[in-house]
VEXDREN-2710 file (C-alpha; in Angstrom, 1 decimal):
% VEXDREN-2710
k/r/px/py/pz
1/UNK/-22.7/-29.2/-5.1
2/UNK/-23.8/-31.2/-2.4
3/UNK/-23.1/-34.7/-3.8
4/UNK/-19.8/-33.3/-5.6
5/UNK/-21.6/-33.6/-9.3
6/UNK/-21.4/-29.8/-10.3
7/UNK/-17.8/-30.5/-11.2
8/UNK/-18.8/-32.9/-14.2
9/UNK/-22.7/-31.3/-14.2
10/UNK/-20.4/-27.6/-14.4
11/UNK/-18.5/-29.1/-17.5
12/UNK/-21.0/-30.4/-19.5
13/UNK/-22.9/-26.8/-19.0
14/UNK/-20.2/-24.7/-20.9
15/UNK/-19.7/-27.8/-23.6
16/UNK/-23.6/-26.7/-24.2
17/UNK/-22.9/-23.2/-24.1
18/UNK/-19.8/-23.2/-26.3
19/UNK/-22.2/-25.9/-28.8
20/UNK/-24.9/-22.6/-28.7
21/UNK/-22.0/-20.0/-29.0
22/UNK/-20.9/-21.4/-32.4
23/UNK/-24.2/-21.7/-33.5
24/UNK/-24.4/-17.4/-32.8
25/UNK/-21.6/-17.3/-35.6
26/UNK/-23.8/-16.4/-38.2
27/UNK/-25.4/-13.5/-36.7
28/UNK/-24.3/-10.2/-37.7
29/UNK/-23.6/-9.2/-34.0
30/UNK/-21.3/-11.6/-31.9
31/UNK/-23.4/-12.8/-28.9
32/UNK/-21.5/-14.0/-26.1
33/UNK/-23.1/-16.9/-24.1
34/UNK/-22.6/-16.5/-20.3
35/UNK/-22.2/-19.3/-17.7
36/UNK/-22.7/-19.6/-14.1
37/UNK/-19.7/-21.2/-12.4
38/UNK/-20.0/-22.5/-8.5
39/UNK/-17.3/-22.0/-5.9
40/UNK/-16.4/-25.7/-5.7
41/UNK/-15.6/-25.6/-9.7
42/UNK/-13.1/-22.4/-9.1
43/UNK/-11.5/-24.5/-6.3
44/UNK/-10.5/-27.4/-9.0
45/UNK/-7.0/-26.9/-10.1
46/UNK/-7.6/-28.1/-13.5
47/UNK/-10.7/-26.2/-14.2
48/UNK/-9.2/-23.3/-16.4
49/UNK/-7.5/-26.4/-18.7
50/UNK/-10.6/-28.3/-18.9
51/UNK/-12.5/-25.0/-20.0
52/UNK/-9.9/-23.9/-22.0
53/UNK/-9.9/-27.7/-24.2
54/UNK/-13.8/-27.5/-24.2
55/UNK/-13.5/-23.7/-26.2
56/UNK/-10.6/-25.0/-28.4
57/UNK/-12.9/-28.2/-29.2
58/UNK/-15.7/-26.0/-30.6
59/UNK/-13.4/-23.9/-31.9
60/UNK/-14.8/-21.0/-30.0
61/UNK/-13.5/-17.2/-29.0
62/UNK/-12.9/-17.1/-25.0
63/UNK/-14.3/-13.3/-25.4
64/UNK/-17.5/-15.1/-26.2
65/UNK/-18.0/-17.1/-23.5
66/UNK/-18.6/-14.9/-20.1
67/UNK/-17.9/-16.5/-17.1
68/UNK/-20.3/-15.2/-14.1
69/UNK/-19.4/-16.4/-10.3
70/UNK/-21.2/-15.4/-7.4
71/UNK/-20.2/-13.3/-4.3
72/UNK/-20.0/-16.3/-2.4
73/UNK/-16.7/-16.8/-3.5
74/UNK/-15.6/-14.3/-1.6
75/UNK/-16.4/-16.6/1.6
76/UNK/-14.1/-19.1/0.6
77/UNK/-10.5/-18.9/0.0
78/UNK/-9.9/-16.1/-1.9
79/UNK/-6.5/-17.1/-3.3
80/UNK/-7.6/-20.0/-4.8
81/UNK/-10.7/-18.5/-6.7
82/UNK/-7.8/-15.3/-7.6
83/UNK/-5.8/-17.6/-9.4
84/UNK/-8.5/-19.6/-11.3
85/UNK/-10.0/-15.6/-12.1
86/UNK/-6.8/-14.7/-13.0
87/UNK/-5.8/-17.6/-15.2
88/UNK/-9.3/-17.2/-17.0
89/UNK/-9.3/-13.9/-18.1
90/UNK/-5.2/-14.0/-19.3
91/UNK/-6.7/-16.6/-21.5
92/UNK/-9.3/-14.1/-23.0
93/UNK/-12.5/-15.4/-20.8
94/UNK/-14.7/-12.2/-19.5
95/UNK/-15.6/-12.6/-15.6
96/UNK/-18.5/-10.9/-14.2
97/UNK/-19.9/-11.0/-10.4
98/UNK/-23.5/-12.0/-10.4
99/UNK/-26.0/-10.5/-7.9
100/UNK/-23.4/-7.7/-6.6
101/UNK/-24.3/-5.9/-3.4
102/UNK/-26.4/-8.9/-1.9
103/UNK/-23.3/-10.9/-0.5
104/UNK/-19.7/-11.3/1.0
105/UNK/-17.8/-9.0/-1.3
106/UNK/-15.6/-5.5/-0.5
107/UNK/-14.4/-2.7/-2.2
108/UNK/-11.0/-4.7/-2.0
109/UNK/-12.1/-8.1/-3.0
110/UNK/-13.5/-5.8/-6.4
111/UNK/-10.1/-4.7/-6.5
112/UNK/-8.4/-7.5/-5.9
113/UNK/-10.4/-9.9/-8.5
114/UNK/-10.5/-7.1/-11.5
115/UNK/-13.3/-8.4/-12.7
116/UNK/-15.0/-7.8/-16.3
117/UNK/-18.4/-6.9/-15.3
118/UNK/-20.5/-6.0/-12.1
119/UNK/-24.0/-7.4/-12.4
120/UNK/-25.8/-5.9/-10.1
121/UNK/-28.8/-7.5/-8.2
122/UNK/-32.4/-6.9/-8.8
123/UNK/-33.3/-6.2/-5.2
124/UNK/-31.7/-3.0/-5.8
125/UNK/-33.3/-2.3/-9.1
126/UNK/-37.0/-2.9/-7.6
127/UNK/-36.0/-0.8/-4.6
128/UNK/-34.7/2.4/-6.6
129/UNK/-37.5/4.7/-4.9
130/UNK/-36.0/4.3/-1.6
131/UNK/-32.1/3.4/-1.1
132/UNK/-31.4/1.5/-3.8
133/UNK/-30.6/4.3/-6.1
134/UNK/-28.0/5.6/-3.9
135/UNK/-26.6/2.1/-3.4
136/UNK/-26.5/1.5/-7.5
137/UNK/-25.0/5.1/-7.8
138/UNK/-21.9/4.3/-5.7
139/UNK/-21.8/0.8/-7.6
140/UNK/-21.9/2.8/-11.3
141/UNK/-19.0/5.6/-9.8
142/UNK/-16.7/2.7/-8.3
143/UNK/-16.8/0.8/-11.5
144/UNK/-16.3/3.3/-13.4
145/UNK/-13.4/4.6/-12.5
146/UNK/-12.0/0.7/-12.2
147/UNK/-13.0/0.3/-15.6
148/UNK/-16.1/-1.8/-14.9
149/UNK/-19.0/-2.6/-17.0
150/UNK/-22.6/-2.6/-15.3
151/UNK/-25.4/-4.6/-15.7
152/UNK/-29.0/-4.1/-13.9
153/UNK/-30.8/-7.3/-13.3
154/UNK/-34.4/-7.6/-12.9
155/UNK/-35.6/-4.3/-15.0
156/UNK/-39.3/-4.6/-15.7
157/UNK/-40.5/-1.1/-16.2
158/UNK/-39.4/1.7/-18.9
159/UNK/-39.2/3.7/-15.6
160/UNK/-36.5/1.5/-14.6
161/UNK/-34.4/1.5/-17.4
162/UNK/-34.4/5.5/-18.4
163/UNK/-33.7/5.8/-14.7
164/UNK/-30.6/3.7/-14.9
165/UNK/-30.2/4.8/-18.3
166/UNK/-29.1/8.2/-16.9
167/UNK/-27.3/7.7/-13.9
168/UNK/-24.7/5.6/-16.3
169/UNK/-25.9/2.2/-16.4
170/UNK/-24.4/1.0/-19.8
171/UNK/-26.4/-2.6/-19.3
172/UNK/-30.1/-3.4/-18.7
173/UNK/-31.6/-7.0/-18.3
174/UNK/-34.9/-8.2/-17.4
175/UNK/-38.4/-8.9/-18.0
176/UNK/-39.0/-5.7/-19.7
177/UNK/-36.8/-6.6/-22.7
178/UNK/-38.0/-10.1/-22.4
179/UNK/-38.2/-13.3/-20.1
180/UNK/-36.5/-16.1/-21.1
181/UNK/-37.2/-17.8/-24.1
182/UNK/-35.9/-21.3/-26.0
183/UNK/-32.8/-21.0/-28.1
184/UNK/-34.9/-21.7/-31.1
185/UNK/-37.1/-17.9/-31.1
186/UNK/-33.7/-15.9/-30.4
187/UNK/-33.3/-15.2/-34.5
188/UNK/-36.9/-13.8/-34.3
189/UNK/-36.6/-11.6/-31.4
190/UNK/-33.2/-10.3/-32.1
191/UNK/-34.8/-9.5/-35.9
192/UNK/-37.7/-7.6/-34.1
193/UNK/-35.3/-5.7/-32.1
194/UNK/-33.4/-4.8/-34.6
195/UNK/-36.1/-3.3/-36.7
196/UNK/-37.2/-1.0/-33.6
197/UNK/-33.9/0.3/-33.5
198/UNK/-34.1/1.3/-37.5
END
């Protein structure tokens, strides 16, 4: 961002991801790939028709590619962002808000941006003991009844995700499911998972 690259750096990031998103075709579950998209890329007027040619290229769904900004966009200009949001998801692509709760955004920016999915940061999820819990209950209520979907970053303990599991969080993500691993072992761990679940 700070030499002006992540424009061209940002573009060749979802040409990867839409590359690894075809590749997914042959598993019996879609997978959607998602990709994190800076405030400076939002704030190109041409970004939704370069990402738009790059999914048509690979001949990929927009449904299965997730776009994820941060809530730093909500320091900029939020009209500019809207309308790149807005043009994205009439297209088919599925926003979500990344780290929710940790930065600039309102109860009206949420409402204003009607975004796909609320992801919402792991500071909360390792703080659930003291007010965390009461912070991600008011998260789960408000996006629920705006149609939200909820995702808890940074679970790492059973304890964690049957916690969240029944206060409503439809989502879970972190270390105690996995940590990252290459493209190359997601076949075999989606296999194991699948057998648990038999």
């Amino acid at each position: 961002e700070q030499y002006g690259l992540i424009t061209q750096m940002g573009l060749w990031v979802i040409n990867q991801a839409c590359i690894q998103a075809k590749k997914f075709n042959h598993l019996p579950e879609k997978i959607a790939v998602s990709v994190n998209v800076s405030v400076i890329q939002l704030q190109d007027p041409d970004f939704v028709t370069k990402v738009l040619k790059i999914v048509k290229n690979h001949q990929v769904e927009p449904k299965d590619l997730h776009i994820e900004i941060t809530e730093s966009v909500f320091a900029e200009d939020k009209l500019t962002f809207l309308t790149a949001v807005k043009a994205l998801q009439k297209q088919g692509f599925c926003i979500s808000i990344d780290d929710f709760g940790t930065g600039y955004s309102s109860l009206s920016s949420m409402l204003d941006i009607g975004v796909d999915i609320v992801k919402i940061d792991r500071s909360f999820i390792q703080n659930m003991d003291k007010r965390g819990l009461s912070i991600i209950h008011a998260i789960v209520q408000m996006a629920s009844s705006l149609d939200f979907t909820v995702v808890a970053e940074g679970v790492e303990t059973i304890e964690q995700a049957n916690t969240l599991t029944n206060i409503g969080v439809s989502h879970l993500q972190g270390y105690y499911f996995s940590k990252p691993i290459e493209v190359d072992f997601v076949d075999a761990y989606l296999n194991e998972q699948n057998k648990l679940c038999l």
